[in-house]
C-alpha positions in Angstrom: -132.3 110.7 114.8 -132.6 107.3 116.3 -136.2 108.0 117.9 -137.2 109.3 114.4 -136.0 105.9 113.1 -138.0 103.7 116.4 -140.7 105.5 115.7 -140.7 105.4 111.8 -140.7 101.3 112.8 -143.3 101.4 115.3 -145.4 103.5 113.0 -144.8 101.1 109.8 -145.5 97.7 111.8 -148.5 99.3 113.4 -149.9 100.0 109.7 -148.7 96.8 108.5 -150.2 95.0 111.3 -153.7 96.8 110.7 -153.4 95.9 106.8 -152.3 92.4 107.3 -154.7 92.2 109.6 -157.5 93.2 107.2 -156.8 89.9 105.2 -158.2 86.1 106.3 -154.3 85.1 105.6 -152.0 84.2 108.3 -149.1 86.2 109.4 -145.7 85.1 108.5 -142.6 86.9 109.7 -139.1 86.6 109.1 -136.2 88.4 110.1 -132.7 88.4 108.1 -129.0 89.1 109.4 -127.8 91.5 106.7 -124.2 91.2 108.0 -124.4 87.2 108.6 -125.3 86.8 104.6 -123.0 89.0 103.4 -120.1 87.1 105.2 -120.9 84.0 104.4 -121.6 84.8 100.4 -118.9 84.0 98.4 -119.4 87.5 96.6 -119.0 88.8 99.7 -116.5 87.3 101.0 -114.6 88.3 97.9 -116.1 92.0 98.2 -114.4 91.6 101.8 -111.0 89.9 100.9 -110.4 92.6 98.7 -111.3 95.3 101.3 -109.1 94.3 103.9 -106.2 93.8 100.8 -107.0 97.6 99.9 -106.8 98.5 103.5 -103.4 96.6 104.2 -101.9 98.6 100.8 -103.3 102.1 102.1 -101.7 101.5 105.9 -98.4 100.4 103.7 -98.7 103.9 101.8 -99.2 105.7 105.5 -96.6 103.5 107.3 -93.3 105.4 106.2 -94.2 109.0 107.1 -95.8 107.2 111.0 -91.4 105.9 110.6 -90.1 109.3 109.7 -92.4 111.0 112.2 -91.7 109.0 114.8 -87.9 109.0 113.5 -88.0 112.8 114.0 -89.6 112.7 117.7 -86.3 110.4 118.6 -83.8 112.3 117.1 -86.0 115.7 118.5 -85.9 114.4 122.0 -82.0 112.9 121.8 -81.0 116.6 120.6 -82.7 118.9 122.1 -80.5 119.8 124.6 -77.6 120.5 122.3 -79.3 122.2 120.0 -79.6 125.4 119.2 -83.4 127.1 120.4 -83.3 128.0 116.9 -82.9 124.6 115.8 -85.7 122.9 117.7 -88.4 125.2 116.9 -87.4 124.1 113.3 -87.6 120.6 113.9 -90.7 121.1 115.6 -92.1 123.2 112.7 -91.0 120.3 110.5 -92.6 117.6 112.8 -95.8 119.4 111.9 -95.3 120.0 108.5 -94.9 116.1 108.5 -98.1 114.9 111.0 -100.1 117.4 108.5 -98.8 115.3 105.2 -99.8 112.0 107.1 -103.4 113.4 108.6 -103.9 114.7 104.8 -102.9 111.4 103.1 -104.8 109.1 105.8 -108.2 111.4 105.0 -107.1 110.6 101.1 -106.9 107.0 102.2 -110.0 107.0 104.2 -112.1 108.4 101.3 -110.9 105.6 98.6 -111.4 103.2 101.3 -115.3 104.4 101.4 -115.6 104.9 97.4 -114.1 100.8 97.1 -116.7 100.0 99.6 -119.6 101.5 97.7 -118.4 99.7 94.7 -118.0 96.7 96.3 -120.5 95.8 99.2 -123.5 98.3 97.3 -124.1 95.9 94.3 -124.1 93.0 96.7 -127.2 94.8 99.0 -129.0 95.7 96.0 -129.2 92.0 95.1 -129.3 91.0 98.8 -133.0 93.1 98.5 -134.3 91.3 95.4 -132.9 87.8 97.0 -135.3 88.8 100.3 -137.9 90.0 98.5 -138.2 86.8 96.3 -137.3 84.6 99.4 -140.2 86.5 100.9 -142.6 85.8 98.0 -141.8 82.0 97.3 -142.1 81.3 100.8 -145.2 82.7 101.5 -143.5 85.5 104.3 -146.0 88.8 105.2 -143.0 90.7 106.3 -139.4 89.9 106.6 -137.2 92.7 108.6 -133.6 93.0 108.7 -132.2 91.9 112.6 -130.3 95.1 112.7 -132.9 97.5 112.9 -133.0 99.9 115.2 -136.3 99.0 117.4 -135.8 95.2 117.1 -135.2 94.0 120.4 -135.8 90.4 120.1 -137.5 87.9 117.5 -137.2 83.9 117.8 -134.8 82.0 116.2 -137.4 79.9 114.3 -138.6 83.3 112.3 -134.7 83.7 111.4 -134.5 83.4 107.2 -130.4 84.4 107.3 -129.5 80.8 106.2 -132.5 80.5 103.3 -131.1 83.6 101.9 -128.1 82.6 101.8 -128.8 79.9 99.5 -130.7 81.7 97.5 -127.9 84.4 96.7 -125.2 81.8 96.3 -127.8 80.0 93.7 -128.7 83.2 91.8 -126.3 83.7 88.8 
């Protein structure tokens, strides 16, 4: 999948290179750090203050049955030897019972934790692309890539527009 992606790239630049090379104008490139802007917005450092806070309450919904299990494996391994065979095959059977209930609830968590981050980070990325876009256009730019594509190896830190976009989201309303 990543080759498909390198050589969806390769194949894209080489067309825009032949079209932008059909023109008199000259070739203006920028790249962007998608991650860099949306940790220094204040949207989305709000976005990702309320993450981590969601996170935090989810591992404070998963933390008592980690206690109880782990109580159980104490109490498990202190017994055992006084205990009937009978007894520990139950306990075991309830240990598992119990790592089941917290595998379940930490998928549960997991899932919210993706549906808030939709909500949150995908309105900030749809008007990240209509800040870089209009960036792009006011400033003139042929092409302005993101730094964390796949087949960027290198650009110069003159072409980077990270800090210009930044303004520009923090200006928008």
């Amino acid at each position: 999948m990543r080759m498909d992606k390198a050589i969806l790239v390769i194949a894209a630049s080489l067309v825009l290179g032949w079209g932008i090379g059909a023109t008199d104008d000259p070739v203006k490139m920028g790249f962007v750090d998608v991650e860099q802007v949306l940790a220094s917005v204040e949207k989305g450092k709000a976005a990702r203050e309320e993450l981590e806070r969601k996170q935090r309450e989810a591992q404070g919904r998963l933390q008592p049955l980690i206690e109880q299990l782990e109580a159980m494996q104490k109490e498990l391994q202190a017994k055992q030897f006084v205990m009937s065979e009978e007894a520990v095959r139950a306990k075991q059977l309830d240990m598992v019972e119990l790592k089941n209930r917290y595998e379940t609830k930490a998928k549960e968590e997991e899932g919210q934790f993706k549906v808030d981050q939709q909500r949150l980070i995908g309105p900030l990325l749809e008007k990240l692309d209509a800040v870089i876009k209009e960036v792009g256009r006011d400033n003139g730019f042929s092409v302005i890539m993101r730094l964390d594509a796949p087949s960027l190896v290198y650009s110069r830190e003159a072409l980077d527009v990270t800090d210009l976009v930044i303004e520009k989201f923090d200006g928008k309303p």
